[in-house]
C-alpha positions in Angstrom: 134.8 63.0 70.1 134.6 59.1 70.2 132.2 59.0 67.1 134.8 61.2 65.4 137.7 58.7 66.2 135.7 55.6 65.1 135.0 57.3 61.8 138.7 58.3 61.5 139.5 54.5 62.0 136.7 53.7 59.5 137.5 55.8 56.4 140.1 57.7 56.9 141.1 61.1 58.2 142.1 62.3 54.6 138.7 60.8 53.3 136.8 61.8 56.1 138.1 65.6 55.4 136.7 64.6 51.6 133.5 63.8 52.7 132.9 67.2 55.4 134.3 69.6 52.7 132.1 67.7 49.6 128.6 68.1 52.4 129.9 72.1 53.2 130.1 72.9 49.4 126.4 70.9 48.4 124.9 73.1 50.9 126.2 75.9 49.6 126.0 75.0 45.5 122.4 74.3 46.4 121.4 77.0 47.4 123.6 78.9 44.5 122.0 76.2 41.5 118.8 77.3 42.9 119.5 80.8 42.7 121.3 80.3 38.9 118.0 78.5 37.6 115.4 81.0 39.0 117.5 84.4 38.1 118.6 82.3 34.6 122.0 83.3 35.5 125.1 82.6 37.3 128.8 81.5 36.8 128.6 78.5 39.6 126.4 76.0 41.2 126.1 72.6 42.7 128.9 70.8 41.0 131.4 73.7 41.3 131.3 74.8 45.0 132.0 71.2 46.1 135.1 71.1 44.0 135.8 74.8 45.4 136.0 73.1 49.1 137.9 70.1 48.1 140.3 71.9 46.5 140.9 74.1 49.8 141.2 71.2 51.8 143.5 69.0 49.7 145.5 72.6 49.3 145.7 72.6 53.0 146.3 69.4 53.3 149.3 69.3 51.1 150.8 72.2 53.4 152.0 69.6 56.2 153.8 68.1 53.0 155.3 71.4 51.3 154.8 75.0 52.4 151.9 77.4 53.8 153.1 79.8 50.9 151.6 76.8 48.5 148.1 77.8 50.0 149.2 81.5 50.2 149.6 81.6 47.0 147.0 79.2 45.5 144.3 81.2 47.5 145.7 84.4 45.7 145.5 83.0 42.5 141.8 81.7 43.0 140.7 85.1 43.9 142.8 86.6 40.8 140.7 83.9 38.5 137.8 85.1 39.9 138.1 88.7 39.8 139.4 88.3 35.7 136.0 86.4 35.3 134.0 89.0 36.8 135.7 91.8 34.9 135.1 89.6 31.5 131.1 89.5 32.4 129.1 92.5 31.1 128.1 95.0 33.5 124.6 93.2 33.7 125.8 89.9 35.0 128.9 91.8 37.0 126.4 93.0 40.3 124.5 89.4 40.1 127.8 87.2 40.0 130.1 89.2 42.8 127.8 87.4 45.8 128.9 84.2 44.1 132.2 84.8 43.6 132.8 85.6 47.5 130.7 82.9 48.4 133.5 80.7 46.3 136.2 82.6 48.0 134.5 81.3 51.7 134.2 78.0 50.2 137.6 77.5 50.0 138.2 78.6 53.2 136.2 76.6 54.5 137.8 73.3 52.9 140.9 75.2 54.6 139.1 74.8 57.7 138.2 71.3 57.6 142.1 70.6 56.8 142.8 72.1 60.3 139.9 70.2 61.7 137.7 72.9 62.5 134.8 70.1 61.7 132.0 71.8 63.0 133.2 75.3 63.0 133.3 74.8 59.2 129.3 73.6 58.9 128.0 76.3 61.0 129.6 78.6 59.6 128.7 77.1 55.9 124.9 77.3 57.4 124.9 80.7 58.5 125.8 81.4 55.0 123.4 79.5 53.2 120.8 81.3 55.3 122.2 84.5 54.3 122.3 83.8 50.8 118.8 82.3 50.8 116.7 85.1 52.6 117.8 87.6 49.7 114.2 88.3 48.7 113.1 88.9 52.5 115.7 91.2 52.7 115.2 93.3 49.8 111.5 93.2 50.7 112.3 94.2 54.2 114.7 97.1 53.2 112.2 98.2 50.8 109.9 98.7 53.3 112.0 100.7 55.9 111.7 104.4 56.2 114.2 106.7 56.7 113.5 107.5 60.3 113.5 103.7 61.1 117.1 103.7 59.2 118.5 106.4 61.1 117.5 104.9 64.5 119.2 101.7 63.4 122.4 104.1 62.7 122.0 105.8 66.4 121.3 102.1 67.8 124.5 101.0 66.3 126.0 104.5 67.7 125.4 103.7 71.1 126.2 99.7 70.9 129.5 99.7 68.6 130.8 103.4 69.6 129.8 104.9 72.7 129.2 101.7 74.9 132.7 100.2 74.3 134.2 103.3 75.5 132.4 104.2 78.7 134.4 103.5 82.2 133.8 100.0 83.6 134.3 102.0 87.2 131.7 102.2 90.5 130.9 105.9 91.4 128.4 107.5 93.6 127.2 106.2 97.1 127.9 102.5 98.1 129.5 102.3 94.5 126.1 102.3 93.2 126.3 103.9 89.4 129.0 102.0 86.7 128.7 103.9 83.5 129.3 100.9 81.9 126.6 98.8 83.3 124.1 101.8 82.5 125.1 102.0 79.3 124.9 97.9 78.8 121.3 98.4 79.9 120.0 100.8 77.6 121.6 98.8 74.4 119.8 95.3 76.1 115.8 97.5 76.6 116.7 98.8 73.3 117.6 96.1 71.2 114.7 93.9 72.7 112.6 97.0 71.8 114.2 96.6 68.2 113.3 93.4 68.0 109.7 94.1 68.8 108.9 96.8 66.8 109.8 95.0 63.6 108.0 92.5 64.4 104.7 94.3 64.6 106.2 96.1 61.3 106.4 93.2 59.2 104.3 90.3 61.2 101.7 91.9 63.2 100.4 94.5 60.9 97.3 94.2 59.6 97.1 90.7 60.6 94.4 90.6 63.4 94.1 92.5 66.5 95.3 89.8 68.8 98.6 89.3 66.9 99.2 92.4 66.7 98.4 93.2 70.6 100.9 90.1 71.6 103.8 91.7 68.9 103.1 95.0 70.3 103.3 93.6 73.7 106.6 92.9 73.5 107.6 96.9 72.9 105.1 98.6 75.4 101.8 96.9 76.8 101.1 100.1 77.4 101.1 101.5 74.6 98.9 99.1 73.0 96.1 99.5 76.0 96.3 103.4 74.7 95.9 102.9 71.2 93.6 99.9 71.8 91.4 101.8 74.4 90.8 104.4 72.0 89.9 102.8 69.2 87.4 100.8 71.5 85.5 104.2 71.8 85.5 104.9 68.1 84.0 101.1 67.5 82.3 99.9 70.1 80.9 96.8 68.5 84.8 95.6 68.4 85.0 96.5 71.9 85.4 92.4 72.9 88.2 92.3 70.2 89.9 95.2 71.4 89.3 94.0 75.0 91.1 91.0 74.3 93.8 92.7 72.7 94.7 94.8 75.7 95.0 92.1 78.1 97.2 89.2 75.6 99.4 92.4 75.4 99.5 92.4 79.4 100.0 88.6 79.4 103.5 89.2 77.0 104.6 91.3 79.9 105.5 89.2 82.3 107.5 86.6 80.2 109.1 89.5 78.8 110.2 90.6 82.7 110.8 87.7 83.6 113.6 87.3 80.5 115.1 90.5 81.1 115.2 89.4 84.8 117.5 86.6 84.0 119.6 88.2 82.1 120.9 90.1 85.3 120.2 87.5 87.8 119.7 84.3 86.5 118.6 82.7 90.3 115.9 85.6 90.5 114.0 83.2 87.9 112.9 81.0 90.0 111.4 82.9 92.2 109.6 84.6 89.6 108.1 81.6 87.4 105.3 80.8 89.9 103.8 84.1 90.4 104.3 84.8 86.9 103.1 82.2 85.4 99.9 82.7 87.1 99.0 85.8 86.1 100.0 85.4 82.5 97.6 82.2 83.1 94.7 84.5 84.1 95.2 86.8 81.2 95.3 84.5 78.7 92.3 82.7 80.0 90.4 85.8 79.6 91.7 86.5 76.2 90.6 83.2 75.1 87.1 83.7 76.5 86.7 86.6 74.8 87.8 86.0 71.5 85.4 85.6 68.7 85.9 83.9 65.2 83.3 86.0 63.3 84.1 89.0 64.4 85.4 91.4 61.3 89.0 91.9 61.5 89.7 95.5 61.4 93.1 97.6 61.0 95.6 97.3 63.7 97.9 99.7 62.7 99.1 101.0 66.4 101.3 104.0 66.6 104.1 102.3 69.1 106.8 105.0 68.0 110.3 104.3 67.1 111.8 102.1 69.8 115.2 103.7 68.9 114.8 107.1 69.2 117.9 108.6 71.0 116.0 110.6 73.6 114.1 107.6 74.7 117.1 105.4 75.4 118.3 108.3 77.4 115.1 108.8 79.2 115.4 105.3 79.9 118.7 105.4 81.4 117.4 108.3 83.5 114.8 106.6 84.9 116.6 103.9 86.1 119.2 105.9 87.6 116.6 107.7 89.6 114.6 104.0 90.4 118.2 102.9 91.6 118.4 105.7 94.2 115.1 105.2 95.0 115.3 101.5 95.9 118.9 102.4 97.6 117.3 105.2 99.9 114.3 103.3 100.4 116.1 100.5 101.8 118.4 102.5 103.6 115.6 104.8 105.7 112.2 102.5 105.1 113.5 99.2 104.8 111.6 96.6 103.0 108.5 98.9 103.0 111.0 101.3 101.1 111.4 99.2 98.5 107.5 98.4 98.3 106.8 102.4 98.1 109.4 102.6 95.3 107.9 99.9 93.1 104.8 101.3 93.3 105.6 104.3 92.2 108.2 102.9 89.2 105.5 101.0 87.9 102.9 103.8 87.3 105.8 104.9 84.2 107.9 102.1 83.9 108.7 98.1 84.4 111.8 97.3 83.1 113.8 99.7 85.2 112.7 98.5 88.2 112.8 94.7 87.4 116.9 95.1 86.1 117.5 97.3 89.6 115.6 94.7 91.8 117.3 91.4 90.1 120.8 93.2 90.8 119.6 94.4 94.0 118.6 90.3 94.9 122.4 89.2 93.9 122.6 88.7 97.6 120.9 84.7 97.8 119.4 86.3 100.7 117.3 89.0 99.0 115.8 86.9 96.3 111.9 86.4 97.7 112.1 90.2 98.9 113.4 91.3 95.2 110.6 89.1 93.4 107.8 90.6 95.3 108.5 94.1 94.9 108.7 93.0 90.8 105.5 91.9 91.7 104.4 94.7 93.0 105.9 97.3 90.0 103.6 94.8 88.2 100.4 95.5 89.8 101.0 99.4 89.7 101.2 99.1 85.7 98.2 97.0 85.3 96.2 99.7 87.6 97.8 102.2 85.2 96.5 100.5 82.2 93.1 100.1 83.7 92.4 103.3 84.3 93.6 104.4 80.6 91.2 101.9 79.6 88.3 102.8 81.6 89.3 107.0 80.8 89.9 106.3 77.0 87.8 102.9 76.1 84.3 102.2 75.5 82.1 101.0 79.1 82.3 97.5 77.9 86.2 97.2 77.2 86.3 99.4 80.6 84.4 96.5 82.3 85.6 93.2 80.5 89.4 94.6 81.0 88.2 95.5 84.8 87.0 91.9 85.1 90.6 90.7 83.8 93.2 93.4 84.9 91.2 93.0 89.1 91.7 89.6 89.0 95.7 89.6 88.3 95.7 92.4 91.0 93.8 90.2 93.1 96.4 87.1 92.8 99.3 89.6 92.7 98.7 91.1 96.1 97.4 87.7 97.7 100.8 86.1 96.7 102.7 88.9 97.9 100.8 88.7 101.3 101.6 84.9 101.4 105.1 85.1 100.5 105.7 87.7 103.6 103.8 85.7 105.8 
């Protein structure tokens, strides 16, 4: 705010608004020259979006002066130019100049913006755009490449997020107010959208690209899932059985920064509590990863079959289960004690993590319950990796059985001897 006023004193308010609106509309005619030089094409470019923001700002400007119906109507007019311009072009250039021509039409608000001030809404907004307008050939690549199944989850994503979650009652029911449709609902969207995020990334990044990529992308959707599809394809090649070995255990390693995240999102004090523990035995996995990982080794295709991250029934199934976890955590505090909550991780963590880390980090909102909540995560944790071991030992070959035994014993081994120290 003090550079702002020094600059003010410097050059001007009035030219200081000049020189903001003149920087918003070079990043924007950039972008747009580059555009009109590569497609041979286009009605505007680095000289006219600058004027386009200057205008808007002197127009707003003047309205202190005069009246807001000059900019009303001077904004009306500008979009009535435009649209006689793009009805003049042949139907060719019509579809390729219409992005332009709204990307004028923000310009000039934006110079509107700058004449209210709105300094740095005005640049990030103007940046946003720019990044828009210049990842058009990502995005027809990546739409070209999405299947119709993977379109219709987005729709029942967007479903759930924009239509159902909005309207679901922000009210306790149920015993010690323990179930808020609301809060359930929030939860599936936040697992879902993180296993969105995931799953397109193994799409259009991991693919192909190398199995341990691909395990640490996949990782972020279902470490699981990967040990399954990894395991097996062990047994079919044995002589990749290092690689694959590998694979499995940096996809266990994503798991606990990914717990940890969702973790904080709930409870952001949990996250202390957790960085120690967790950090050690994403340490020992990645240790082993690194020891066996091979440069000449052939890279082979790691197409894994994760699913669709969006399917309906499995954002239900994932309400469900927490429901049932958050019962099971309540009860087994209420009749077991902290044993209770012990017996329930274990068992949550033979199908699922995530459940059990969100209904533990809201469980530890009481300061008090913090180093209890963190070692029954801890816990949940050690249950999956003895899930994934034995799919790996059942599905794998003997030596990705025994090199993930090696790895998965000794973050058991850590996990239990910090829980023991932390009760102690």
């Amino acid at each position: 705010m003090q550079i702002q006023e020094e600059i003010n004193q410097l050059v001007g308010s009035y030219i200081l608004g000049v020189l903001i609106s003149l920087g918003i509309g070079l990043i924007l005619g950039l972008e747009r020259e580059y555009d009109k030089l590569k497609e041979d094409n286009g009605i505007a470019g680095i000289r006219t979006f600058p004027i386009v923001t200057i205008l808007g700002f002197t127009l707003g400007n003047l309205t202190t002066i005069y009246t807001v119906w000059l900019l009303i109507i001077s904004l009306g007019a500008f979009i009535l130019f435009l649209a006689f311009n793009q009805y003049a072009q042949n139907k060719e250039l019509r579809s390729q100049d219409l992005t332009t021509n709204l990307a004028l039409i923000t310009t000039f608000v934006l110079g509107i913006m700058v004449s209210a001030e709105y300094y740095r809404d005005a640049v990030a907004t103007a940046v946003i755009i720019v990044t828009l307008l210049s990842l058009k050939t990502r995005f027809r690549t990546v739409i070209q490449n999405i299947t119709s199944i993977e379109l219709f989850a987005f729709i029942k994503f967007a479903i759930i997020a924009l239509l159902i979650l909005p309207f679901l009652p922000n009210k306790t029911y149920g015993p010690d107010n323990l179930l808020n449709p609301y809060e359930i609902g929030s939860i599936i969207v936040i697992v879902s959208f993180l296993n969105f995020i995931g799953y397109f990334l193994v799409k259009f990044i991991g693919s192909k690209r190398g199995i341990i990529l691909t395990a640490i992308l996949g990782g972020l959707i279902s470490s699981t899932a990967v040990a399954w599809n990894y395991a097996s394809s062990s047994k079919a090649s044995p002589e990749l059985s290092k690689k694959y070995s590998a694979g499995i255990i940096v996809a266990s390693a994503i798991m606990f920064p990914r717990l940890a995240f969702l973790a904080y999102i709930f409870n952001s004090a949990i996250l202390v509590n957790l960085i120690l523990p967790f950090g050690l035995l994403t340490l020992v996995c990645i240790v082993a990863t690194l020891l066996l990982m091979r440069k000449d080794d052939p890279k082979p295709d790691t197409n894994i079959k994760l699913g669709n991250p969006l399917n309906m029934l499995n954002a239900i199934g994932f309400g469900a289960v927490y429901v049932i976890i958050l019962f099971a955590v309540y009860y087994s505090n209420q009749f077991f004690g902290e044993s209770g909550l012990y017996y329930s991780a274990l068992i949550a963590g033979l199908a699922d993590t995530d459940a059990i880390t969100i209904s533990m980090s809201k469980f530890a909102l009481d300061q008090d319950k913090l180093t209890l909540a963190s070692s029954v995560i801890i816990a949940a944790t050690i249950s999956n990796m003895l899930v994934k071991l034995g799919i790996t030992l059942f599905k794998g070959s003997k030596t990705t059985g025994k090199l993930v035994g090696y790895a998965f014993g000794t973050v058991i081994l850590v996990g239990i001897i910090y829980i023991l120290i932390i009760r102690s």
